[in-house]
N, C-alpha and C positions, 0 to 999 in steps of 0.2 A: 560665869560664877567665879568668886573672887573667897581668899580666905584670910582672917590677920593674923598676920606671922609675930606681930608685935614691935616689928620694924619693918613694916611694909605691909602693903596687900598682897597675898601670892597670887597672881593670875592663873585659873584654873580654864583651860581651852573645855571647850565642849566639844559633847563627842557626837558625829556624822556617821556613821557605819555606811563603809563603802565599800562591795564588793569585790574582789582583784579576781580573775580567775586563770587557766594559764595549766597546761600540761594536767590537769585533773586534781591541780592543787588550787583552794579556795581560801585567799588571804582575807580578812577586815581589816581596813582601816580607818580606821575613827578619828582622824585628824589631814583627809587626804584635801577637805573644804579648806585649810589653810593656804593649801596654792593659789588662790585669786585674790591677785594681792590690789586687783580694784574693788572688793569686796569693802566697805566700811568696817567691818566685823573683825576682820583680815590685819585693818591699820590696827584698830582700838587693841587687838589684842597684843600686836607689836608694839605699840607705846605702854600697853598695862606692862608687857615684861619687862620694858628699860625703864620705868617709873619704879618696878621692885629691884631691880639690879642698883638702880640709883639709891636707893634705901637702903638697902643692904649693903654697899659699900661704902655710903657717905661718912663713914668714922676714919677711912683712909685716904680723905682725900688731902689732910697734911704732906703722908705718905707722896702721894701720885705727886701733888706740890714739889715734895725734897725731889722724888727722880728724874721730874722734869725740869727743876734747876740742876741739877746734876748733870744731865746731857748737857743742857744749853751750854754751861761753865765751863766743859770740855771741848766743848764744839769752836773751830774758830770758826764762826760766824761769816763773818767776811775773808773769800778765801776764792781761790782762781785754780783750774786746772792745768795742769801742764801742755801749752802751746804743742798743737801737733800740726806739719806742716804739711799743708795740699796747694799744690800752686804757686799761684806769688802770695798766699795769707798764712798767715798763723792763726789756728784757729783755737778757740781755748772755751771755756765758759767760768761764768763769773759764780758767786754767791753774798748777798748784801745782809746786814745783823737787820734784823725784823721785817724781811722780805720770805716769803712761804717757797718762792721759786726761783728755777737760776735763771741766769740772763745768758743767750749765745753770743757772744763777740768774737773780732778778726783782727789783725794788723800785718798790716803789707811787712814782707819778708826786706832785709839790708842788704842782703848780697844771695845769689842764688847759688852760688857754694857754700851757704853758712845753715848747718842743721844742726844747730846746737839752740836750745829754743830759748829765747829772749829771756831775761831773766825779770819776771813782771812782777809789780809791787804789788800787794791786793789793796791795799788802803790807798792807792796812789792810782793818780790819772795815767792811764798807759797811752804815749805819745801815739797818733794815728789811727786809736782805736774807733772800729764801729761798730754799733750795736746790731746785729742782725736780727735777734726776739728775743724779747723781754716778755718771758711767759709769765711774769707779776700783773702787767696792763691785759696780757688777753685772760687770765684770768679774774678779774677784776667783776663784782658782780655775779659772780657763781658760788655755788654751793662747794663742786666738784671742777678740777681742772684735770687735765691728762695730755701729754704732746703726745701724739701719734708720732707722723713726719717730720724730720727735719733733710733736708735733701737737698744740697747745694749743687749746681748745675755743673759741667766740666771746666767752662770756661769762669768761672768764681762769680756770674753777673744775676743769676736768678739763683730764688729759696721756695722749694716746697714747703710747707708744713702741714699739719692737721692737727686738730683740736678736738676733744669730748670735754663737754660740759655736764655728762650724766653718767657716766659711770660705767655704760651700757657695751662699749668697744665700738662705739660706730663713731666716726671722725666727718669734720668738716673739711675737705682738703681745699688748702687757699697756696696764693703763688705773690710771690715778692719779690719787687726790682732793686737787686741789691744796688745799683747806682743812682740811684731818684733815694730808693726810701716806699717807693711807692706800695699799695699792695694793688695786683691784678686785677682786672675784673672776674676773672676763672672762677667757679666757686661748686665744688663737687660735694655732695651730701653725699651720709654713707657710706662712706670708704673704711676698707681695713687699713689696719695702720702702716704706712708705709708709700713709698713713691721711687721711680727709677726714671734717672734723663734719659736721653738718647743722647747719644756724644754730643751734636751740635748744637744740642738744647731747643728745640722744636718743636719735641714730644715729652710727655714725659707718661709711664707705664704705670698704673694702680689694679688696684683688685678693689673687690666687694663681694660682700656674702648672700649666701641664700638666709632664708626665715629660721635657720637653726643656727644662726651666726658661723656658718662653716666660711672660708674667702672661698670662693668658687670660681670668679672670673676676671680675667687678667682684661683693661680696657687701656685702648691709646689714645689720649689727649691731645691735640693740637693749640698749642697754646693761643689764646685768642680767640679761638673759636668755641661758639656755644659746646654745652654738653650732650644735646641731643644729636650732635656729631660724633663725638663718640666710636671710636672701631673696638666693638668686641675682637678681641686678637687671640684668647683661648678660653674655652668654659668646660667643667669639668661635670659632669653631671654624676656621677658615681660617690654618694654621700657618704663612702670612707675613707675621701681621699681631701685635702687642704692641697690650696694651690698658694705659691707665690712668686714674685719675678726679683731676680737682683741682677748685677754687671759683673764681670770681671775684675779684678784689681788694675788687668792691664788696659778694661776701658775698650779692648776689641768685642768684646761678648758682650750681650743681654742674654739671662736665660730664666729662662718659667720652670720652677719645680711642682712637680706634683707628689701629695707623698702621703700614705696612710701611717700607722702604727710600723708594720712590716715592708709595706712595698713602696720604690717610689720609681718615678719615671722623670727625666732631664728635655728640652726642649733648647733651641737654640739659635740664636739669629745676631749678625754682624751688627755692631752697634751703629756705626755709619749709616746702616739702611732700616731705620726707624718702618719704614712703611713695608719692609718686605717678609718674608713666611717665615717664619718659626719652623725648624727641624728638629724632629725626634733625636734624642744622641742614643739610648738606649731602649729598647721599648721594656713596658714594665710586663715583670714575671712576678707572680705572688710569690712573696716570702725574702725577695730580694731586696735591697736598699744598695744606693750605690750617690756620691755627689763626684763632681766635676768640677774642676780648676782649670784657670789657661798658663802653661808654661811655658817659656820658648827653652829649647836644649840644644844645645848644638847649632844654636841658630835657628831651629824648625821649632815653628807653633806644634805643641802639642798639648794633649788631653792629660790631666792627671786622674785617676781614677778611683775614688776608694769606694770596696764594694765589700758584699758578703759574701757572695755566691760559691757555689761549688768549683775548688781549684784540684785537680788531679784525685779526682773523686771522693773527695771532706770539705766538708762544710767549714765556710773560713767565717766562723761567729765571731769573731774579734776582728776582721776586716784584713785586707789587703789592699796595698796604694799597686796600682800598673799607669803604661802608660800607653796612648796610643798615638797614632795621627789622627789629628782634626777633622778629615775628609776621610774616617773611616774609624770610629770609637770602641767599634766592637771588635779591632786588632788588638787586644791585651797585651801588653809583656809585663809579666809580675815584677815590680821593683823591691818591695819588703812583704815577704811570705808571713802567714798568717805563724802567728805565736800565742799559746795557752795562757801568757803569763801578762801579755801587753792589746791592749784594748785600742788601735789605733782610732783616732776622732777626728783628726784635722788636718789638712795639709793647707799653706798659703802659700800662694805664688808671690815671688819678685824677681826684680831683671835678673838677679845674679846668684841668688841663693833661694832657697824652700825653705820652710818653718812647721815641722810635725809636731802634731799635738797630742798626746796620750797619755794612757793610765800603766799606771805599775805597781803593785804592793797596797791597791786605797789613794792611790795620791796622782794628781793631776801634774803632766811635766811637760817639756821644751824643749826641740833637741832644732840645732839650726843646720842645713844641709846645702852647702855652698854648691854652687853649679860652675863648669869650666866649660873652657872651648869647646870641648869634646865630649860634654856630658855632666858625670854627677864626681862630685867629691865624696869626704867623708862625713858623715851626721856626725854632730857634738852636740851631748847632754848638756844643758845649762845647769849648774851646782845653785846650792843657795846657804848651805851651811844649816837647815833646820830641819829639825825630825819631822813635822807637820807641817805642811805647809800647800798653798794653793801659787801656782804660776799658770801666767797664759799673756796669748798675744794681746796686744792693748790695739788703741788707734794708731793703723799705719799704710793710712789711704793713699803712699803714693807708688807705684810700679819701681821705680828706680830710687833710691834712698839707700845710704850710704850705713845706717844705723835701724837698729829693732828695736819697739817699745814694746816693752815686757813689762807685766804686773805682777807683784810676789804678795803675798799674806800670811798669816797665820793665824792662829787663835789671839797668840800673844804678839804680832808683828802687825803694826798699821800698817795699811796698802802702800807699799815702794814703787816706785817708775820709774824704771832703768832705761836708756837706751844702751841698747849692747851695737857693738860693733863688729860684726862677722870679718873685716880685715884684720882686726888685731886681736880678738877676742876679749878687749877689755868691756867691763859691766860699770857706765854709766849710772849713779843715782842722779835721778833728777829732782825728784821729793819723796819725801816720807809725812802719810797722811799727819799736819798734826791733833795733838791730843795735847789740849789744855789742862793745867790745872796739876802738872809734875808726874805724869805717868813713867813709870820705870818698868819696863817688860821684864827685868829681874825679879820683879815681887810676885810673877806668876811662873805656874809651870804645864806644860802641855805633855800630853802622852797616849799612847796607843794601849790600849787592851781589848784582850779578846775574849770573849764569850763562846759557849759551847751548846750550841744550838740541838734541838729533841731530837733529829735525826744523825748530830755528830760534825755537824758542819759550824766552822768557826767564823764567827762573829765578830766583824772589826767596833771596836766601840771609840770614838776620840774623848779625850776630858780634857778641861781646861779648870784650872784652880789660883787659888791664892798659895805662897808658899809654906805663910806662917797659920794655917791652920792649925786648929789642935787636933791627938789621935783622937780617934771617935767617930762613928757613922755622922756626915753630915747632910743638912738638907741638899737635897740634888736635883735639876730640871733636867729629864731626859728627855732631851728632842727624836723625832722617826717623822721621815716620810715612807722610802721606798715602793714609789710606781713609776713609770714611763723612763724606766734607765737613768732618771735622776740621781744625780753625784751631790750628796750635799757635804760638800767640801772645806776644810780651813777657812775661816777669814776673821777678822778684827772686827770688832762692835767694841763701840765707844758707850752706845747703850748697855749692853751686857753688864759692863765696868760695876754699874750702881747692884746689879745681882752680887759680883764677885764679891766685890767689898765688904759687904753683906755676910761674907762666908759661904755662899752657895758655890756647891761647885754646876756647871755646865757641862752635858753631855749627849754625844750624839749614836746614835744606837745605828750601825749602817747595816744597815737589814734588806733582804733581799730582795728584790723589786727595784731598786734603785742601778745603778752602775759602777758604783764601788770599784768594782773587783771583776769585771768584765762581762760581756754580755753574757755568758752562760748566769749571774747572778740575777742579772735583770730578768730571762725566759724563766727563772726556778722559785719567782715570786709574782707572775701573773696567772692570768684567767685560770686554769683549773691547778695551780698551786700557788694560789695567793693568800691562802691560809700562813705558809712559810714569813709572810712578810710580818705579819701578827704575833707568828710563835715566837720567832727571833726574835722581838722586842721583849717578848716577856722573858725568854733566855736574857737577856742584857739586863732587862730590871733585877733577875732574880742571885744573876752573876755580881752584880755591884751588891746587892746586899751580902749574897754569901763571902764577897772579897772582905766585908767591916766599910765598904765604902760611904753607903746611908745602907738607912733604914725603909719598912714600908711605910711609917707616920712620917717620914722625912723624905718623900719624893713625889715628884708631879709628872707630870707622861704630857707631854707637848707636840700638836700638831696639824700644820694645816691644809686643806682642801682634802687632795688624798692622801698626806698625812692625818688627817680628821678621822678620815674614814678609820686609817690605823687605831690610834687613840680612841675612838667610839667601840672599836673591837676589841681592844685591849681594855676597856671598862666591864663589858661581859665576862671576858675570858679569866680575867685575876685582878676583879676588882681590889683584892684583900692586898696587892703589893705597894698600890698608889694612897696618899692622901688627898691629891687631885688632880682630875683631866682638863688642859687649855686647850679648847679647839678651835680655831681661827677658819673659816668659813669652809665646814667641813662636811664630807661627800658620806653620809651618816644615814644617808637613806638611797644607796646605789640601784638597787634591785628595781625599785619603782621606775628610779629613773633611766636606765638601760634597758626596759622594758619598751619602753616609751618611744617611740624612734619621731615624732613632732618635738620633742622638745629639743632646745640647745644642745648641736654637738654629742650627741646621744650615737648616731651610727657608726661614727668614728672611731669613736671607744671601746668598738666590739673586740676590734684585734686587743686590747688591753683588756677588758674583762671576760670575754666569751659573749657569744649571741644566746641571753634566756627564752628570747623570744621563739627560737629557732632551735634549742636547743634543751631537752630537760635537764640534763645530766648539771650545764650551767646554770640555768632555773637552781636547781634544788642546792648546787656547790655555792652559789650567791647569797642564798636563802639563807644557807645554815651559817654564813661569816655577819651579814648585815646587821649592822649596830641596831637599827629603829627595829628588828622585824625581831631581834635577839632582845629584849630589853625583858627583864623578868622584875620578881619581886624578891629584891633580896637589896641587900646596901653596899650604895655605889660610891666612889667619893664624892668628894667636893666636885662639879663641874660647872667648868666660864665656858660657855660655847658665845662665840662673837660672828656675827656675819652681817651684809650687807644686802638691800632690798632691790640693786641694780645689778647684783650679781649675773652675769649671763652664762657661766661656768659652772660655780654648785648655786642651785637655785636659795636662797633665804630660805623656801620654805622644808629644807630637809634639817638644818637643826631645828627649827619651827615646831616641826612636827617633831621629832627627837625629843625636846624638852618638854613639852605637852606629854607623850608618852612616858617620860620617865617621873613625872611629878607626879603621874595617876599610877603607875605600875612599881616604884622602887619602896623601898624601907627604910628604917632610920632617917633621922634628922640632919644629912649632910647638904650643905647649901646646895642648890642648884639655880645658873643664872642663865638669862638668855639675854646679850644685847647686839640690837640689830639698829646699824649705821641705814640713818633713813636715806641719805642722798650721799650713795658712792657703791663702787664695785669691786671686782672680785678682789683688787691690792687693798682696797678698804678704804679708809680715808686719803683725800690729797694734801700737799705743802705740809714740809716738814715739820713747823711747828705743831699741826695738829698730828702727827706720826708720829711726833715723843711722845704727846701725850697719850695717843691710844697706848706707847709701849710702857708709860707709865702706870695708865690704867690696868695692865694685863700682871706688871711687874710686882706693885702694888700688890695684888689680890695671893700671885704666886706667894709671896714672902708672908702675907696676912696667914695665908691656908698653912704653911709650917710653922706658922710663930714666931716669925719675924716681923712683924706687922705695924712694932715699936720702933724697930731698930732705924 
């Protein structure tokens, strides 16, 4: 059934009534027939809602036109990354003006004392260069492109890679002789993404998933040989747990992680001895997480160790580094004791110094930790001189290296690449992302405020703005994820720029469920208090307004997957603060699907939502937050909900069903859209030409829904 809206037909779903039933509660759903998306019925009604979306937008597509000349004209086009040295190459990647993809390239090193990286021209032939993939030709022909693998061997003479052509996360992994040119006969279907050599290049280690796309099982290759040869080397059968394999930095180690939401377990085998057992380092305890580094100290190979576990009887939630011996992991000695205020995330090993990675105050940082004859020196903070800002370790694949490649950002800072040097402590630029077309980071200004959440708890919020705005509430996009200890952190868009310009201001609501602020924030915004994650958002909406920052006709609520979810709960909850909801393929109907435990990735996610199946208490604390199951009759904003039909993470069909439900069930006349990308997955479209434009597409609509839609 279809209705005319007078710029378009509205596509009205028909309704199935399907029973759900579950702890003695009795759901209908009347839209649950749009999951079978080989249904005909299923496509027609997805192409009727992107035929009305197309209608109802086609007066801005001047708009979408100006924003995505806008990107372009800022964008250089042709441009190269900074040379990071592995071996005797430099290794770097390209980008060509009307090419959708990058190209990998190498150039032999000048002198093996010299790590100061070449200074390469982008419009200019780089003397020695070779092409390694040119992901433009293997995309060539497809709808949808994605590199899984890229994986250069120890000695620089073979390339793994992998390829999806559909969207779906599953790869083609192929293998290439980087001295021919040649490509392999090898040819593994199915792969999760990702490959690991064995030092001498002989083997190389992959995974692949069970039927709920979970990677389940680590396999060893022998190069040359068929794949029905093949050594299962570990399989994990317990469906809340992802497996994967990587190497050491120093290239002694391979090791296989296993790891759910809460618990993981480490595995471990000499890289030299490709064909021999894997060792347990820690065995897994529920509730525990813990990763593993190789360091050598003192001369002696050791274990670096960050974990949670209980240290002198408290629970160390922010983690603690220890250290052990190798040939016995489970000897601890705490090196940095746990602290309330600092969230540790990372350590990397190299010959002569360590690189700690953590949070402090909302903000992600760097502290480099020299190592002597006799053990450790002192950690030094890396400065950066800005209130906001994101750093971290970049590419710095080799064991022994004289220099760190550090990435710095901001709101208002394109991404910088330093090499620091831990002997003298000078901070190396090596570039700064450019931005065409006369950007001057003084015309903007960045800031922290904080919101004051229902139970009292304070709410870091970032904004990013122009400076010469006028006083006055102005139109404002406020972004929220907060799930899986996600940080969504400082960084530069060049796209953004066409929002700001504009006068919008940018902002990011850091709400609980994410990792902001340590993991005690991430545990106080899941499974049975992930309502928290929802309130705080509406505490930031309602904080910006009562600041004079905007208004509620002058703001949009932004967000995607379980971000989605967010923004779909924050549609119910205060509808009256938002003008419109952007959902970007968004988790809008949880309950069905965590229900579910055949579909994608579903068991996994227990420890992150609670088991309904297993559990009423979860059941009913689900029920009562769930966008699709909460949708009433009353008037909603504006909503763009956008996703993707190869999705294998939120299925297509939960905003599907979402918008069907809310065209039959809402009030008022506020637009509502649904457009679903027929060929591409959970990131949405591939090659960046068609990624401005979706961000045009999205930007466009944002600016149209506050009256900017001229401008």
């Amino acid at each position: 059934m279809a209705l005319d809206s007078g710029t378009g037909t509205i596509p009205i779903a028909k309704q199935v009534p399907t029973r759900r039933v579950h702890h003695g509660d009795t759901f209908v759903d009347e839209y649950e027939w749009l999951r079978d998306k080989d249904d005909p019925q299923v496509i027609a009604y997805l192409e009727a809602e992107n035929a009305y979306t197309e209608a109802q937008t086609a007066h801005l597509q001047p708009l979408r036109d100006k924003i995505f000349d806008e990107i372009k004209s800022r964008t250089l086009e042709t441009d190269l990354s900074v040379p990071a040295r592995m071996g005797d190459y430099w290794y770097y990647s390209r980008s060509f003006e009307g090419k959708q993809y990058g190209v990998h390239c190498r150039r032999p090193i000048d002198d093996r004392d010299d790590w100061t990286p070449p200074p390469l021209e982008a419009g200019t032939e780089v003397a020695g260069e070779q092409i390694l993939l040119d992901s433009n030709v293997l995309a060539e022909g497809h709808d949808f492109f994605a590199l899984g693998a890229f994986s250069i061997s120890h000695d620089g003479t073979l390339l793994a890679f992998s390829v999806d052509n559909v969207g779906d996360e599953r790869y083609v992994l192929r293998f290439k002789d980087l001295r021919t040119g040649e490509l392999l006969g090898d040819e593994i279907p199915g792969t999760a993404p990702g490959a690991t050599w064995s030092l001498d290049g002989t083997h190389v280690f992959y995974q692949t998933v069970d039927e709920s796309w979970r990677p389940d099982t680590v396999w060893r290759h022998r190069l040359g040989a068929p794949q029905d040869s093949d050594v299962k080397v570990f399989h994990e059968p317990d469906e809340r747990y992802w497996v994967s394999i990587g190497a050491s930095r120093s290239e002694k180690y391979l090791m296989i992680w296993v790891g759910s939401k809460i618990t993981s377990e480490g595995w471990v085998l000499e890289s030299d001895d490709p064909e021999g057992e894997f060792r347990l380092l820690l065995p897994r305890r529920e509730g525990v997480e813990y990763s593993v580094e190789h360091a050598v100290i003192g001369g002696q190979d050791r274990f670096l160790v960050l974990h949670n576990d209980v240290v002198d009887g408290v629970k160390a939630e922010n983690f603690v580094l220890a250290e052990a011996p190798v040939d016995d992991p489970a000897a601890l000695t705490i090196l940095i004791p746990h602290r309330d205020d600092v969230r540790l995330e990372d350590i990397d090993c190299f010959a002569d110094h360590l690189v700690l990675s953590y949070r402090r105050e909302a903000l992600p940082r760097v502290a480099v930790w020299p190592l002597t004859s006799d053990g450790y020196g002192e950690p030094k903070e890396l400065e950066f001189g800005l209130e906001l800002f994101s750093a971290g370790v970049g590419s710095n694949p080799e064991w022994e290296q004289p220099t760190l490649r550090i990435g710095v950002t901001s709101f208002i800072t394109p991404m910088q690449v330093f090499d620091y040097v831990p002997a003298t402590g000078e901070l190396l630029l090596r570039k700064e992302q450019p931005v065409l077309g006369g950007y001057d980071a003084n015309d903007y200004e960045q800031h922290r405020d904080w919101a004051v959440a229902q139970d009292g708890t304070r709410v870091p919020i970032s904004i990013v703005r122009r400076k010469d705005l006028p006083p006055g509430p102005k139109p404002l996009l406020l972004y929220g994820y907060g799930s899986y200890e996600a940080s969504i952190d400082p960084g530069f868009s060049v796209s953004r720029l066409s929002m700001l310009d504009r006068g919008m201001v940018f902002a990011i609501a850091h709400v609980r469920g994410g990792g902001e602020m340590g993991r005690l924030w991430y545990e106080h915004g899941k499974t049975l208090t992930k309502k928290n994650t929802f309130t705080d958002f509406v505490s930031c909406a309602r904080h910006l307004i009562d600041a004079g920052a905007t208004a509620p006709d002058r703001m949009i609520a932004d967000g995607g997957s379980a971000g989605g979810l967010l923004v779909g709960a924050v549609a119910n909850l205060a509808p009256e603060l938002f003008a419109g909801i952007l959902a970007n393929v968004p988790f809008v109907d949880p309950l069905t699907s965590i229900l579910d435990p055949s579909l994608p990735l579903t068991v996994i996610e227990w420890d992150e939502w609670g088991n309904p199946l297993a559990d009423k208490e979860v059941y009913e604390y689900m029920k009562a937050y769930s966008p699709y199951e909460n949708v009433e009759a009353k008037d909603y904003p504006a909503i763009l909900a956008i996703t993707s039909l190869n999705d294998t993470r939120v299925l297509y069909v939960e905003p599907a069903k979402w918008v069907a439900k809310l065209r039959a069930t809402k009030t008022g006349d506020s637009p509502l859209l649904l457009k679903t990308e027929m060929s591409a997955g959970h990131g949405g479209v591939s090659g960046r030409y068609e990624k401005w434009r979706e961000v045009a597409f999205e930007y466009a609509w944002v600016l149209d829904t506050l009256g900017l839609g001229a401008a």
